[in-house]
N, C-alpha and C positions, 0 to 999 in steps of 0.2 A: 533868638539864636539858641539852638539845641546845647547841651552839654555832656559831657559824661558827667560819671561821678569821679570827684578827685578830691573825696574830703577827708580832710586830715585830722583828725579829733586832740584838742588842744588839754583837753583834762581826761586822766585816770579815772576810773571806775571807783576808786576808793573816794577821788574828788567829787565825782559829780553825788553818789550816797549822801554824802554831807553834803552838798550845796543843795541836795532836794530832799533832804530831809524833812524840811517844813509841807514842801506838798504831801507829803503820806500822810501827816496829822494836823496840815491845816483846817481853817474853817471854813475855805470856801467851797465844798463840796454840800451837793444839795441832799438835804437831810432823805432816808429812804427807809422804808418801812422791812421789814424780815424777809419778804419775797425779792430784796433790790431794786421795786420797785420805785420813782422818786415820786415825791410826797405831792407836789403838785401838779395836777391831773393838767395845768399849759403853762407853760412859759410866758414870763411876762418879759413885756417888748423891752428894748435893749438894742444896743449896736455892738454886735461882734466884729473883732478882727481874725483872718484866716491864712496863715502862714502857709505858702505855696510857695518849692524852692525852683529857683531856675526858671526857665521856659518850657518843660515838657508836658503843661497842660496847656493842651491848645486854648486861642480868646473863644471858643464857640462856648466848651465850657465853663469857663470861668463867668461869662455871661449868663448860661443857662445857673449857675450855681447862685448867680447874686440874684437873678428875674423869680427865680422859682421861690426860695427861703425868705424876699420880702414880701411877694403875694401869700404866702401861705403864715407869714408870721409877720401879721399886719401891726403898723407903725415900728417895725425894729427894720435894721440896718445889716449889711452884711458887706465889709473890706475886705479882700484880699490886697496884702502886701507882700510881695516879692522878695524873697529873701534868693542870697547864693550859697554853694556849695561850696565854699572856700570858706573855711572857718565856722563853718552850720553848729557843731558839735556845742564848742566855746560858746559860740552866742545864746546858743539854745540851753545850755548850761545856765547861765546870768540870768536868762529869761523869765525860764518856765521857775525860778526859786524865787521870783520877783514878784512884787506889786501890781509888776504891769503886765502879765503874761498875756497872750493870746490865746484865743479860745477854742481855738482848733488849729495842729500843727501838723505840717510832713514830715516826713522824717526817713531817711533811707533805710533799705531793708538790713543793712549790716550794721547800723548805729541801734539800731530799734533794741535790741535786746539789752542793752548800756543803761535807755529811760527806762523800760518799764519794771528791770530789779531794781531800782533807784527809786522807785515811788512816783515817778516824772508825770505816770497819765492815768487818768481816773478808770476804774475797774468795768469792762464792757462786758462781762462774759455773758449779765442778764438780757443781753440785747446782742447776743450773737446769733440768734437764729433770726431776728426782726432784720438784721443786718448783711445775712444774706447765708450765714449757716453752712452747710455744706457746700454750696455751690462758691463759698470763696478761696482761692488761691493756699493752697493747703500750706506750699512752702512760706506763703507770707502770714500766715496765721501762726504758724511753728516762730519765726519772726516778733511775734507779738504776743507771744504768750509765756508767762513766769509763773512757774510754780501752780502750774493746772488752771489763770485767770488769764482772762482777755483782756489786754489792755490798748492793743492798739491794733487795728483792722487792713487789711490790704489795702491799696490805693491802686495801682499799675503794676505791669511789669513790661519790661523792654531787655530782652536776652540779647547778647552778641553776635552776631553777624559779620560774615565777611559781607564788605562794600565796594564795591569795583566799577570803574567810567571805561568800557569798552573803545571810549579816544583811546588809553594807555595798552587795554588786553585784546584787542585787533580781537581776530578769532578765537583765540584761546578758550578751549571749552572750560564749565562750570565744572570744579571736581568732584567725583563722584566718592574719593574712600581720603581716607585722611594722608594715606602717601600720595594721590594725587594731586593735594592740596600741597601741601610741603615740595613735589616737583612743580606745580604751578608756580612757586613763591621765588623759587630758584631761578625758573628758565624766564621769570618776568624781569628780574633785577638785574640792572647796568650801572654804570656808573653814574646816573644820575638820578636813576628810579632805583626803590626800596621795594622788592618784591612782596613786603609786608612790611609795612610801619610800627615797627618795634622799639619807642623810647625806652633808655633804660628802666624807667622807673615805672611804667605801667605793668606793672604783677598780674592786675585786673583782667586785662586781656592775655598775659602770658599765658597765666593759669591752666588754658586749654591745652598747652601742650603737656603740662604733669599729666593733668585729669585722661586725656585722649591716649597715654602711652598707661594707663591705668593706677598712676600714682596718686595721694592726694594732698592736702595740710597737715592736718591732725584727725587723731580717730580719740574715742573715748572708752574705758572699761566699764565695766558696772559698778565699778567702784571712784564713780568718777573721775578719775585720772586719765589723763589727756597725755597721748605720746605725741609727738609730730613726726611727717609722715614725708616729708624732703628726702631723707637719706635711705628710703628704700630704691630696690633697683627699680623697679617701676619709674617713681618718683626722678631718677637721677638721669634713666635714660630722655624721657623730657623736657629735662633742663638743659644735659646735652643737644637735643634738635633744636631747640630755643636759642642757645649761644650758638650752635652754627649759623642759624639764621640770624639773630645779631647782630655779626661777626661780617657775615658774607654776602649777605640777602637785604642789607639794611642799612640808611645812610641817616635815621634819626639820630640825634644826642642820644651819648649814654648817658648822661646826669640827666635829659629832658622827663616831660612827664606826656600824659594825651592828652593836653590843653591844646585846643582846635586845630583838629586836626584837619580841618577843611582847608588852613592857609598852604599846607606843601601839597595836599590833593587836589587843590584848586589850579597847583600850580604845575601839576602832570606829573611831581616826583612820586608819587604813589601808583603801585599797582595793586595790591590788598588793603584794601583797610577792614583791622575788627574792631567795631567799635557796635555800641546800643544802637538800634533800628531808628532812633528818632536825631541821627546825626545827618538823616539825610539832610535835613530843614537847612541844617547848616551850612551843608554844600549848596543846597540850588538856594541860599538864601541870594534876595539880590544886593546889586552891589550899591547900592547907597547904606546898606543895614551896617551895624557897629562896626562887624567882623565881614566884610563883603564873601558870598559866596561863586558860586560860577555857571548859574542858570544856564548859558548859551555857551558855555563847553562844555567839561566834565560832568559836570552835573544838571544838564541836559536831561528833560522828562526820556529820552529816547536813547540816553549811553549809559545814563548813570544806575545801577542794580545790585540787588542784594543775592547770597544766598546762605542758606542755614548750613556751618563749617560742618563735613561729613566726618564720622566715622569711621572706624577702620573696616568696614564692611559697608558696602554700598546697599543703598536704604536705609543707613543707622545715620545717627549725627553725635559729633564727641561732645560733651559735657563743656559747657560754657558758663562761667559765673552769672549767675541772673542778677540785673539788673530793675533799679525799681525805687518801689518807696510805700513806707506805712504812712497811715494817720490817725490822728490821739486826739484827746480830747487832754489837755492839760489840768492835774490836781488845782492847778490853783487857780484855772479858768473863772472870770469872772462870771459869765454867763453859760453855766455849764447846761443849762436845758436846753438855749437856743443855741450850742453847740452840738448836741445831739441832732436836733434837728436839721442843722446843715449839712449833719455827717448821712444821715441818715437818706438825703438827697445826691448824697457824691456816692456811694452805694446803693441806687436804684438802677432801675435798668436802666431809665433813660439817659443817665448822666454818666454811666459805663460806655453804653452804644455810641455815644459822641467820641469818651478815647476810640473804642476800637476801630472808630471811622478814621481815625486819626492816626491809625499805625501802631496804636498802644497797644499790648495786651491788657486786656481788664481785666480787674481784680474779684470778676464772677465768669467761672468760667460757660456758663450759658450765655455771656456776650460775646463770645470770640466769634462767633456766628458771625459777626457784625463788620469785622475784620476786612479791608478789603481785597478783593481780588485783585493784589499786585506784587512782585517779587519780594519786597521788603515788607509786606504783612506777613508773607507767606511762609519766608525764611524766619523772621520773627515766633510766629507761633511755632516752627517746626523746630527751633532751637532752645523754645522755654519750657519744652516738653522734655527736652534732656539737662534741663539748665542745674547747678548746682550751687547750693549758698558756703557760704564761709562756717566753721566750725559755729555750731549752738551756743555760745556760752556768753553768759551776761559780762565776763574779761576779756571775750574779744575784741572791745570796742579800747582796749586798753593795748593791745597787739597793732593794731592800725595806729594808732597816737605814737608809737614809740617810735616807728618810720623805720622799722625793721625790714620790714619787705620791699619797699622801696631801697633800701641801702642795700638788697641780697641780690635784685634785680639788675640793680646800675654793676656791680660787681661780675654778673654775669659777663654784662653787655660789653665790661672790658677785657673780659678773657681770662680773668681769675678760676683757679679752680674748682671744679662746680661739687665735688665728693667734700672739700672744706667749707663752701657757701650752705652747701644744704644740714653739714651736720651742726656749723654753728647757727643759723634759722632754726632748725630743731630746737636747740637749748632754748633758744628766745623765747620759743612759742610756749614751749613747755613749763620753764619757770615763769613765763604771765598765767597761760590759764591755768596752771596748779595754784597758784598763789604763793 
């Protein structure tokens, strides 16, 4: 079963510094010579475990990852263990500052910058060209990088999408500019269908309406100081078209969040859904699976379609939170060579071209080639091309923990004033990442 991301980071930035403190100057990091080189020219055999959160690596992979790393790294072992995105942060907190750590982890593109000024994953930068150098994901590399070092590498990306089952949108054409999207959203919704599936508390997807009317979060000076950026007019108009849709356009919970959202689209009450490209799975999943899907209705190989949300100019597409995930190698990996070496397989081509066959975008962008020819690759790559991340800063994983944004969101959703919602989010934001 697909997921979004809905993770809610249970410790501060100041917390996780000290709980991983011992990884910056532990000893289990393999000794390496002035060039960064490590000392031993192979890895001696060993069983790794490999921390993969959720379902959005398909089994082809996961397969190819275990087949490949134990032929090539004979008598060692290679687990992957399933972690979720509910509570990722915490755990992973207790983890990686632990005894037991795993030796290669995921970890989302918006938590990433939390571990790696924390000391949490051991330093790649001498293995960033071996690794795939330019041709990787620039915004997930920006992601993984503190204070001019690499520490943790692209994985995927999965940008926003509007998602629509033509059972509910009969004819209704695809929209071409972002007002036709917004009168799509309208002239879909009745009293039992949500022209767009708006829970209060998914900011995540709201986002696109700031970003699209050209507002954003926070911007930064040269003097590093961080304003937030809600209470510009940009910004507020919106949030305005947001709460009208809401408001009028929308029959989610305000207090809900986008935890599966396949159960009301499965159930015809949706006409938009925006969510990450790999929610189709979730819809046509079948129905014996945890969360049953709706294969032979709505999400039918033949109703169910994506398309990449437009711009306010037709040919353009608005700015969508991208969607994704890094992976590290943990300071305090037990077997930190036969972690390279697995990583070093999950960024080859061939173990990219498996996501991109898969719907993903890969984290090289010479495998999107690979991508397939179908509405939801297609939207997918055309929307991670304008996709945009969460403000730079190793505090923001401290902004997400404090559930500000979700509290500003739900507030909207209930009709609260939006010039007072956004100037008090501003302060929030600004006394987290100022410090």
């Amino acid at each position: 079963m697909k997921r979004t991301r809905n993770v809610v980071a249970a410790a501060s930035t100041i917390t996780l510094a000290l709980a991983l403190s011992a990884c910056a100057s532990g000893d289990s990091e393999t000794p390496a010579d002035e060039s960064g080189e490590t000392a031993a020219e192979e890895a001696p055999a060993g069983d790794i475990r490999v921390w993969l959160v959720g379902t959005d690596t398909p089994e082809e992979a996961r397969e190819y990852l275990t087949t490949t790393f134990e032929a090539e790294n004979e008598g060692s072992t290679l687990t992957i263990e399933e972690q979720s995105w509910t509570g990722l942060v915490d755990k992973y907190t207790t983890a990686l500052s632990g005894s037991d750590s795993p030796d290669l982890v995921e970890i989302g593109n918006t938590q990433a910058p939390a571990f790696t000024s924390a000391g949490a994953f051991l330093d790649l930068t001498d293995s960033y060209e071996e690794l795939g150098g330019d041709d990787l994901l620039p915004g997930f590399v920006e992601s993984g990088t503190y204070e001019g070092k690499f520490y943790a590498a692209p994985y995927y990306s999965g940008a926003r999408v509007g998602i629509y089952s033509t059972e509910v949108t009969g004819d209704l054409e695809v929209p071409a500019t972002w007002d036709e999207y917004v009168e799509n959203i309208k002239s879909l919704a009745t009293d039992k269908v949500s022209g767009l599936y708006t829970p209060g508390k998914d900011w995540r997807n709201g986002m696109v309406f700031v970003w699209a009317n050209g507002g954003d979060i926070a911007t930064v000076d040269d003097a590093g100081t961080w304003t937030g950026g809600f209470s510009s007019p940009e910004s507020i108009a919106g949030l305005e078209q947001l709460q009208d849709v809401m408001l009028n356009a929308n029959h989610a919970p305000a207090d809900s969040d986008e935890t599966d959202p396949q159960v009301p689209f499965c159930a015809g009450e949706i006409g938009y859904l925006t969510a990450p490209s790999w929610v189709r799975w979730s819809i046509a999943a079948p129905e014996d699976a945890e969360v049953p899907g709706c294969v032979e209705t709505y999400g039918a190989e033949d109703k169910l379609s994506a398309f990449a949300i437009p711009g306010a100019e037709e040919g353009t597409y608005a700015p969508v939170l991208a969607g994704g995930s890094n992976i590290a190698i943990p300071a305090n990996a037990p077997n930190p060579e036969l972690a390279r070496s697995a990583l070093e397989i999950i960024l080859s081509d061939e173990y990219q071209e498996i996501l991109a066959g898969n719907g993903l975008v890969p984290a090289k962008v010479s495998q999107a080639q690979f991508m397939a020819d179908d509405a939801f690759s297609q939207a997918s790559a055309a929307a991670a091309a304008a996709a945009q991340l969460t403000p730079a800063s190793p505090m923001w994983a401290d902004v997400e923990a404090s559930g500000v944004l979700e509290d500003s969101f739900v507030k909207l959703a209930q009709g609260e004033d939006v010039a007072t919602i956004a100037a008090e989010l501003d302060a929030a934001i600004e006394g987290t990442l100022n410090g």
